[in-house]
C-alpha positions as CSV (number, residue, x, y, z in Angstrom):
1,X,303.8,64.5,198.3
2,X,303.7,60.9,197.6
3,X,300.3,59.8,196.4
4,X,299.0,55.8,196.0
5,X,295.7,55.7,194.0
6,X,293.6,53.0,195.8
7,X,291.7,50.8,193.1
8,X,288.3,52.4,193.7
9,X,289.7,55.9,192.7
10,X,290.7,54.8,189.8
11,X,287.8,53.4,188.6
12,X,285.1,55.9,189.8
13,X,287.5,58.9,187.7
14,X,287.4,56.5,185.0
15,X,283.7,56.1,184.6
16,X,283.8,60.4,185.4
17,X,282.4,60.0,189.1
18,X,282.7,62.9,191.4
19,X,284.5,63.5,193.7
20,X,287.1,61.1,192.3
21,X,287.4,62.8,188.7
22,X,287.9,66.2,189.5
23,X,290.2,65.6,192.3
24,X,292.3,63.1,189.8
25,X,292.2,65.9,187.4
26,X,293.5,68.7,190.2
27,X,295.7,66.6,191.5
28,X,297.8,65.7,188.3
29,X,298.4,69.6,187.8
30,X,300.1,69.8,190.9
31,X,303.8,68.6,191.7
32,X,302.6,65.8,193.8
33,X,304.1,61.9,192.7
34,X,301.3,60.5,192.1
35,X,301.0,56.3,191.7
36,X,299.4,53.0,191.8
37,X,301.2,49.9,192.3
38,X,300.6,46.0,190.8
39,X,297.2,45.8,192.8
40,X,296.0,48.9,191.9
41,X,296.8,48.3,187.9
42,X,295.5,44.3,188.0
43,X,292.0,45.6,189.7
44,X,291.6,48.2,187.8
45,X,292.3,46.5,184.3
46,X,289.8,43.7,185.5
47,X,287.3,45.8,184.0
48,X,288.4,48.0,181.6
49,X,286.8,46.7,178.2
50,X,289.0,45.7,175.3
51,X,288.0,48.8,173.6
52,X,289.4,51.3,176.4
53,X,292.4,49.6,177.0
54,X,295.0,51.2,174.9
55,X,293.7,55.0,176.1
56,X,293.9,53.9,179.8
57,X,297.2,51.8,179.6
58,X,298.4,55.5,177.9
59,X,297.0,57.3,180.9
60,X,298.4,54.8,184.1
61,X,302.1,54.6,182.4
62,X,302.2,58.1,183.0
63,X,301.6,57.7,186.8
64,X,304.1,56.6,189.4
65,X,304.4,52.6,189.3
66,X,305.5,51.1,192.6
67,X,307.2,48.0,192.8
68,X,306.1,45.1,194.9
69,X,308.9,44.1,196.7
70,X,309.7,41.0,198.6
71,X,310.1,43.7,201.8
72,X,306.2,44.8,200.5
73,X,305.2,41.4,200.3
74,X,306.1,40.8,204.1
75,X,304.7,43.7,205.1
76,X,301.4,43.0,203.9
77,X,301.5,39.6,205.2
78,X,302.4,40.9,208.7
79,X,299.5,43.6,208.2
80,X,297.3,40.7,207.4
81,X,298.9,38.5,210.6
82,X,298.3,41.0,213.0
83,X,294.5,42.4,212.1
84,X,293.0,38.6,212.1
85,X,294.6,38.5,216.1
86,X,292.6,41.3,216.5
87,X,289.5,40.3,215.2
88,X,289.2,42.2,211.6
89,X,290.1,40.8,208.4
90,X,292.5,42.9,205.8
91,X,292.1,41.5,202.5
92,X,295.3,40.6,200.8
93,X,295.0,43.2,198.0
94,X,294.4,46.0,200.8
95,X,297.5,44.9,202.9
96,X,299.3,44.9,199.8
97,X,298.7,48.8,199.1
98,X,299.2,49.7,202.5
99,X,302.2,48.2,202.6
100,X,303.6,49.5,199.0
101,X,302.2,52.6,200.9
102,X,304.6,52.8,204.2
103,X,307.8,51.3,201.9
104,X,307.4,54.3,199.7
105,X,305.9,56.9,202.1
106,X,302.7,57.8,200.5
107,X,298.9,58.8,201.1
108,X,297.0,56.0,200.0
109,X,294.1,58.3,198.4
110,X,290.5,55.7,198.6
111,X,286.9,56.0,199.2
112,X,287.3,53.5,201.6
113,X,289.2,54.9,204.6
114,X,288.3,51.9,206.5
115,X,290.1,49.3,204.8
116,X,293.4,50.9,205.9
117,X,293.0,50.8,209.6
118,X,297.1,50.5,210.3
119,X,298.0,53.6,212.0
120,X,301.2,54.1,210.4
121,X,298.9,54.3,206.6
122,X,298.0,58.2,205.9
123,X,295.0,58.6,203.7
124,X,292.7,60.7,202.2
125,X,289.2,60.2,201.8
126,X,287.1,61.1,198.9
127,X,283.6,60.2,199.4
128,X,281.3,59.7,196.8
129,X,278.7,62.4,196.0
């Protein structure tokens, strides 16, 4: 299984929150792709302090790095397009992870379910203890 680490996952395992560290932790010992994309790695290196970087650039080069195509780029526009006609806002970065998410047929794995409302996006939820 294909597996797209929302931003927010990322950063609660970092800082060793549950449920987001252990499942990281599971997750990585099983054969499941698991991957962030140019979203994912900008947000998440927004706050990493100096001092942390080298250990956690280490750790996300051994993940699954998704490419943000022109095709993605689109696709997150179009997400974007069609959810303010309906009355609900997708922020850019969110459309841009769904869409990495269909192109490359993965679970987009967040605390936030409900920025992913696009039927065609799988996720999985990890709520915060």
């Amino acid at each position: 299984m294909r597996l797209l680490l929302d931003t927010n996952v990322l950063i609660d395992a970092s800082k060793q929150r549950e449920p987001a560290r252990s499942w990281l932790e599971q997750a990585l010992r099983q054969p499941n792709q698991i991957g962030v994309c140019a979203v994912t790695v900008a947000e998440f290196f927004a706050g990493i302090v100096p001092a942390e970087r080298l250990r956690w650039d280490a750790f996300v080069a051994e993940l699954t790095y998704w490419v943000a195509t022109r095709e993605i780029a689109q696709q997150a526009g179009t997400f974007r397009y069609e959810y303010l006609r309906r009355g609900r806002t997708i922020q850019i970065p969110d459309a841009l992870i769904a869409a990495t998410a269909m192109t490359v047929e993965a679970v987009v794995v967040t605390n936030n379910e409900k920025d992913f409302p696009m039927p065609e996006i799988k996720t999985i939820q990890l709520l915060r203890r």
